[in-house]
N, C-alpha and C positions, 0 to 999 in steps of 0.2 A: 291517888297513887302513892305507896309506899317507897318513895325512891330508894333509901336506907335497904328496905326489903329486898329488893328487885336486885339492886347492886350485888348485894350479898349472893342472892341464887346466881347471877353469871360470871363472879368470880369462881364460885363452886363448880358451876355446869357452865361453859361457858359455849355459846355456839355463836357461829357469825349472823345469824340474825337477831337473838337476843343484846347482840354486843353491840348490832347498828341500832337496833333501837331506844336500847337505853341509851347510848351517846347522842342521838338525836334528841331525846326529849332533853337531857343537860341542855343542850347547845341550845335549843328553841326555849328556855328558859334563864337564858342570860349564862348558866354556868360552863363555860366553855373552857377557864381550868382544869375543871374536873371533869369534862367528858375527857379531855387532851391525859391528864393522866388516869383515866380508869381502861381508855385505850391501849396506854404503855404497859400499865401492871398486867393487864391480861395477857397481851403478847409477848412479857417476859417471864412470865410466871408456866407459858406452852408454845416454848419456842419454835418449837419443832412444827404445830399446828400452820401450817401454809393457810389455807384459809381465814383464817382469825387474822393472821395479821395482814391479812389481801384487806379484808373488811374493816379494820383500821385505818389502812390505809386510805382505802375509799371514803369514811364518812369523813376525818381529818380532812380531807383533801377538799370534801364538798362544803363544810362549815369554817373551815378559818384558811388563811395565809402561809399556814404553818409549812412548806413547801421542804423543810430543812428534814422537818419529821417525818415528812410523808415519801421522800425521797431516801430516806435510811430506811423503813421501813418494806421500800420495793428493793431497794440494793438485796437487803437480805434474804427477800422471797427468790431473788433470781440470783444468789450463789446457790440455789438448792435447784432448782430448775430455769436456768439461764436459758431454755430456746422458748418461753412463752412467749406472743409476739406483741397480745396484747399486755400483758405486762413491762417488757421494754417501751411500749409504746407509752404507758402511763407514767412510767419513769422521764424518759423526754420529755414530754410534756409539761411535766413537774418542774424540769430544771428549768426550760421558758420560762415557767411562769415567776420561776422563782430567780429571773435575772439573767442566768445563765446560761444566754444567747448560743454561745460557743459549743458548749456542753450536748444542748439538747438537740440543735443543730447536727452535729456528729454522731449521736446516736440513731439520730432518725436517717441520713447516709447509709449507716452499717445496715442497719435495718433495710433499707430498698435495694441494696446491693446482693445481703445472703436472702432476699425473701422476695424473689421477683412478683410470684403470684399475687402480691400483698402490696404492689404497690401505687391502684388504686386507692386503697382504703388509707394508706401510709400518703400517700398526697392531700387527702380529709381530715387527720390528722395533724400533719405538717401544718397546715395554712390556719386550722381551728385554734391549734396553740399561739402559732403566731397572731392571731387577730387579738384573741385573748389577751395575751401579754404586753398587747400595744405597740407592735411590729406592722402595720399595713403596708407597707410598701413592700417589705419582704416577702410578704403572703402574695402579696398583686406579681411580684417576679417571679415567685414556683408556681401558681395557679396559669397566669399567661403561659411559661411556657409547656407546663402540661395539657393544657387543652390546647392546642394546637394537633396534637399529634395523639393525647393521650384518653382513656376512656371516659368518658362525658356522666357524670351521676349528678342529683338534684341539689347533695352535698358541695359539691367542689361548683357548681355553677352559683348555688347562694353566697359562698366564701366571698366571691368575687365578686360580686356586689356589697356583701359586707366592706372588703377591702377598699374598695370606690366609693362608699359613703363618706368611709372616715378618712380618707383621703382628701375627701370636699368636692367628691365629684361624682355628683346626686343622680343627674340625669344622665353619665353613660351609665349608673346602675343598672338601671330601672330596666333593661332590657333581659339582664343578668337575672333578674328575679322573673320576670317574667316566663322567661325559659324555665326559671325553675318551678314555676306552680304549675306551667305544661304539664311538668313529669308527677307535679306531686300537688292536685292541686285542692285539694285538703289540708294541708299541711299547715298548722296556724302560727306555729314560728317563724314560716316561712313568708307568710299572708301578712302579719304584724310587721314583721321586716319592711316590705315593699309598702305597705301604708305609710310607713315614717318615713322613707324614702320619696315617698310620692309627695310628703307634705314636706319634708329639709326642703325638694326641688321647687315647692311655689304653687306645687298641685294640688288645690285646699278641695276642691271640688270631689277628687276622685277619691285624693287619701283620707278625708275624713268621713268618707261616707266608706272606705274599708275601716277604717281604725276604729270604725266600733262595733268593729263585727270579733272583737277580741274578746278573751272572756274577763271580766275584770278581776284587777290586779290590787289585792286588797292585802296581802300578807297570809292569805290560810281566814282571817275572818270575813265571817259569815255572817248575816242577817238575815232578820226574817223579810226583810223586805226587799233584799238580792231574788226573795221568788215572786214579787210583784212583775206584770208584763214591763217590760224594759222602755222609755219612751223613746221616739223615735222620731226624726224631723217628717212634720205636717198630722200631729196625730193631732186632735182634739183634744185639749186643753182647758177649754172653757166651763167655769166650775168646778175642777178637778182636785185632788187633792195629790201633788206627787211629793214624792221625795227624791233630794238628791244627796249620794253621799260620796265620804271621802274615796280616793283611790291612788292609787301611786304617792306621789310625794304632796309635801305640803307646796311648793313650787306650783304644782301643776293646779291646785285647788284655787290659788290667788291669780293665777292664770287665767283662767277657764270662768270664774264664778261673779264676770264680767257680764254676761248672758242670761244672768239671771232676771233682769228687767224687761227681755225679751215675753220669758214666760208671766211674768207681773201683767204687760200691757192684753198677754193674750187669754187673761181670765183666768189663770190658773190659780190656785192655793199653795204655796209652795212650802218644804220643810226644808232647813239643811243640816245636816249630819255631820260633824267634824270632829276632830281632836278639840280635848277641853280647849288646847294652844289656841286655838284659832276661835272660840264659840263667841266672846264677847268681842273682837274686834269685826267677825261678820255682823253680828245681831246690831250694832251701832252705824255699819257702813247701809246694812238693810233693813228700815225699820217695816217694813210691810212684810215681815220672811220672820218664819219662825225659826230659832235655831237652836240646834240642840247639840248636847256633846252626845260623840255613836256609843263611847262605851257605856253611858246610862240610858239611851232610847231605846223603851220596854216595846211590846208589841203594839200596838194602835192598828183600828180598821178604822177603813173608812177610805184609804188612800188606793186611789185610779193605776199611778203608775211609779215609778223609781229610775234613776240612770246615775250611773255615775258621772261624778262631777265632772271631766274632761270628756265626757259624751256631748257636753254645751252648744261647743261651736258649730256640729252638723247638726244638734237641733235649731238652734238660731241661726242657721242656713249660712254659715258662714264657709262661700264657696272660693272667695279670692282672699287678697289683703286688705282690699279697697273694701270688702262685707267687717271685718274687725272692726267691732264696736269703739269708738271714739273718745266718748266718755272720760276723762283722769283728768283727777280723782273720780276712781270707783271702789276705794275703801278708805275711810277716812279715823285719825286717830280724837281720842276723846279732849276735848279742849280742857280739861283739868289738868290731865295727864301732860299733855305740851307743857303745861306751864309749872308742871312739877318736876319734869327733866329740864328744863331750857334754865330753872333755877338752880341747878343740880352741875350742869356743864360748866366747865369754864369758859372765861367771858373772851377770851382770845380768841379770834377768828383770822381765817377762815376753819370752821371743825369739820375735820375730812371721820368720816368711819372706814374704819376697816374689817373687811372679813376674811378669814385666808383658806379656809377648809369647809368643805360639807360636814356634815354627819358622819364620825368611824364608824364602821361598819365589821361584821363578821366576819363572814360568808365571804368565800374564796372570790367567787365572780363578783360581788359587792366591794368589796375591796382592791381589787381590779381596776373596777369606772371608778371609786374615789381617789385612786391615784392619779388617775386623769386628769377628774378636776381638782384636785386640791394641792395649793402646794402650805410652805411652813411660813408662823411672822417672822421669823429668823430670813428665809429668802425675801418674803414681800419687804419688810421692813428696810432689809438693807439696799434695794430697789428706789427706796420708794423717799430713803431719810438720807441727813436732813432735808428736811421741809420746812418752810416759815409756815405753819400751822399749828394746830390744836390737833391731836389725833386721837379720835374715840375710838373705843372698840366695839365692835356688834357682834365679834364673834361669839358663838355660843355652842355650847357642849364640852367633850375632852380638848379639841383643842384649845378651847381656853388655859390650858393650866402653862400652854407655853409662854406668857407673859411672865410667869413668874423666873423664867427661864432669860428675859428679853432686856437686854444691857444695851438699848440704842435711844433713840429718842423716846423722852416719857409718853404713854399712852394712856389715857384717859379710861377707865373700866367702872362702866356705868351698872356694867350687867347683873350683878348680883340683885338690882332692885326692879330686874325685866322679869315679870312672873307669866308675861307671854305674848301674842303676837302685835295685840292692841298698846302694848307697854314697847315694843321695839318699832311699831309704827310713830307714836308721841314723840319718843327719842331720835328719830329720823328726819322729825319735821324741824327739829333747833339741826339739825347739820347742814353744813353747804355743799358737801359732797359725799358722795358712797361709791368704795372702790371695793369690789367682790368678786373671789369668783363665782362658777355657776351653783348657784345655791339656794334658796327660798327666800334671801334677804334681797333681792335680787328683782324678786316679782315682789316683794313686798315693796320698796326703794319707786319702782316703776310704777304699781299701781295706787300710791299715794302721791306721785307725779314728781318726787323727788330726783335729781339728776342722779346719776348713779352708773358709773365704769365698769363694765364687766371684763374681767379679765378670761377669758376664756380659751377654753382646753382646744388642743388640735385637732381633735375630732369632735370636733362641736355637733351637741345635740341637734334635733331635727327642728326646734323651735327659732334656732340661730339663722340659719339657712346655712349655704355654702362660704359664702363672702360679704362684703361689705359691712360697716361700722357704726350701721344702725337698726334699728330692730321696727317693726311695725307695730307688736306687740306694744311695747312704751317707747313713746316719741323723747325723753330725757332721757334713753341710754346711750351710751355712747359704747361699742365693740372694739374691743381688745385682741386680735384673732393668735392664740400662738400657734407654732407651724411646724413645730417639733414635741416631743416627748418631756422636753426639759421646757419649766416656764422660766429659764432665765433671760432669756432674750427679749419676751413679750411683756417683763414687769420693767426692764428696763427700758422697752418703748412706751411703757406707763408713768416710770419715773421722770420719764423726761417731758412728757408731755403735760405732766401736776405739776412740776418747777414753771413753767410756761403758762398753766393754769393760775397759779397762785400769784403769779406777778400781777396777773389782768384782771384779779378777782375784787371785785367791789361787793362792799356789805349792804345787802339789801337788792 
């Protein structure tokens, strides 16, 4: 594809599908600058074009955070036709999302008051933005009291269960969703919802045998061996050649790829597909597993079956907590490598690591959950220091570059010489502690049997459960639960309890 080309003909001809497309393919290609201004240039270059800039709007709004742009850009559409309802409705929305509680708030008011007939669908919106924008309680107070009295759709009954998840209160969902797949019950957003619901609640039985009834969640890639029949718990195995591969997060793959011995004892042939990150610290933790990186795994026959990797646990029947494989260490780092970082660290102990953030993200709704869980070193640090310790960092990605930002106690930054998963496992085994939030260092910390403090966000994921400050999954984590939007409260019940740790800390 001629990007150069293509730009050129929709600044000439410019129509709103040409305009969403090319800015999708920027954006799906890392360049999110330049879809952000080829968006602007076009809309200013035909002002007047209401739809061009509707479709600006939209794709901005779908791929980045930019909420300030996408909000200018519907202002302007609705000085020229101010009674569109769904455009006002997109503009609130926007403000949500983009902090401004107040704002969007007040608009959606105006809106239910001049637009009676509208204010079903303006209730589905209301409570969508608000979940979105990490308001659950707010949404739980309009949704409550409009279903009392007010018209009952599949929408505004899922909301509400949305809102009771993240609130940490799994099983009055579950009733909420269920009324919703009554009305809709094909509906796989709404199906996936209630699985992860059913498994936060302790329901390992019913939710993992929905949860992979989903289609998986690969990013847009595709394999040729996504068309292999999919395996499935009690299939025939013996002699088989399957493959399992990546899906969702790196998180979930160090999770899940605990189960793997299950299919070893039951005759099968196994392959595993991953990110290069991850190829050599599986192929060392599994020497009877063949492992490959997916962006080089050419076509091969031969192979029986395929699942993705977080399909594990309903095939290894894993119906309760008490079914959770046991095992940890169930990935282990290379005994060079230990002994090439632990020469590498400084000799003072105790050496705590730290991690503050996931992966930034693009994408509006991706950016969204990583607000959630991520906060800044600037918060953690100042939480968490002084400490009579050693502090390494494990953070890894952009936010790394905020140490160089970071004027409190010295930090330890190993990372430049981590070329990947098996090299931040090495480096985890010389620390005496790992304090993260929820992030793949996390399951990595856990599943090499490392102790390891999760700070975690207030809408704890579905693997967290509702409450309490241990985890089934790894027996060395100790939970962090924060309970609000801001993790300030919940790093200073962390800081206090590492002052407390480090007094009683013996080496060895």
């Amino acid at each position: 594809m001629n990007i150069a080309l293509w730009k050129d003909t929709v600044l000439r001809s410019p129509t709103p599908e040409n305009l969403v497309q090319l800015c999708s393919t920027l954006f799906s290609t890392g360049q999110e600058l330049a879809a952000v201004r080829l968006a602007l240039e076009v809309v200013s270059s035909h002002p007047d074009d209401l739809p061009l800039t509707t479709a600006a709007a939209g794709v901005i709004s779908k791929h980045t955070a930019r909420h300030d742009i996408v909000a200018t850009l519907l202002r302007s559409v609705l000085l020229r036709v101010p009674h569109i309802v769904s455009m006002q409705a997109f503009l609130a929305y926007t403000l949500i999302a983009g902090d401004d509680l107040t704002g969007g708030i007040a608009l959606f008011s105006e809106m239910m008051a001049r637009h009676p007939g509208e204010r079903t669908s303006l209730c589905e919106y209301i409570s969508t933005s608000l979940l979105n924008a990490g308001y659950p309680l707010e949404a739980l107070e309009i949704l409550d009291l409009w279903l009392k009295d007010g018209e009952i759709t599949v929408w505004l009954l899922n909301n509400m269960g949305c809102a009771l998840v993240r609130l940490g209160r799994s099983a009055e969902a579950l009733p909420w969703y269920e009324r919703a797949l009554t009305m809709a019950p094909d509906n796989p957003e709404i199906a996936f919802s209630y699985a992860l619901t059913l498994l936060k609640a302790g329901k390992f039985r019913d939710g993992f045998a929905r949860y992979v009834d989903r289609a998986p969640m690969t990013n847009g890639q595709v394999g040729w061996f996504m068309s292999l029949p999919r395996l499935r718990h009690g299939d025939d195995v013996a002699g088989r050649k399957i493959i399992l591969y990546q899906e969702q997060g790196l998180g979930d793959t160090i999770q899940f790829i605990r189960s793997v011995p299950y299919l070893l004892e039951q005759g099968a042939e196994v392959t595993i597909a991953v990110p290069a990150g991850l190829v050599r610290l599986l192929a060392q933790s599994f020497p009877d597993v063949s492992v490959r990186s997916i962006a080089e795994l050419g076509q091969e026959d031969g192979y029986s079956y395929a699942a993705p990797i977080p399909d594990l646990p309903f095939i290894a029947g894993v119906m309760s907590e008490s079914d959770i494989p046991a095992r940890i260490p169930y990935l282990r780092a290379d005994a060079d490598d230990i002994a090439r970082f632990a020469a590498m660290l400084p000799a003072r102990r105790p050496r705590i690591g730290l991690v503050w953030a996931g992966d930034r993200r693009v994408k509006s709704e991706h950016v969204a959950a990583d607000k959630r869980r991520s906060t800044t070193l600037a918060e953690m640090g100042a939480a968490l220091c002084p400490v009579d310790a050693t502090l390494v960092n494990l953070q890894f990605g952009p936010p790394r570059a905020e140490i160089e930002a970071w004027q409190g106690q010295p930090l330890f930054d190993p990372m430049g010489d981590v070329r990947d998963m098996a090299d931040t496992a090495a480096l985890m085994e010389s620390l005496d502690l790992i304090i993260s939030v929820d992030t793949s260092p996390v399951h990595l910390a856990g599943a090499i049997g490392r102790p390891v403090w999760l700070v975690n966000r207030w809408d704890a994921c579905w693997r967290w459960g509702d409450e309490g400050d241990s985890s089934p999954w790894y027996p060395a984590t100790r939970v962090f639960r924060a309970r609000e939007k801001s993790f300030g409260p919940v790093l200073r019940e962390v800081g206090e309890a590492l002052h407390k740790w480090v007094e009683t800390w013996k080496a060895g």
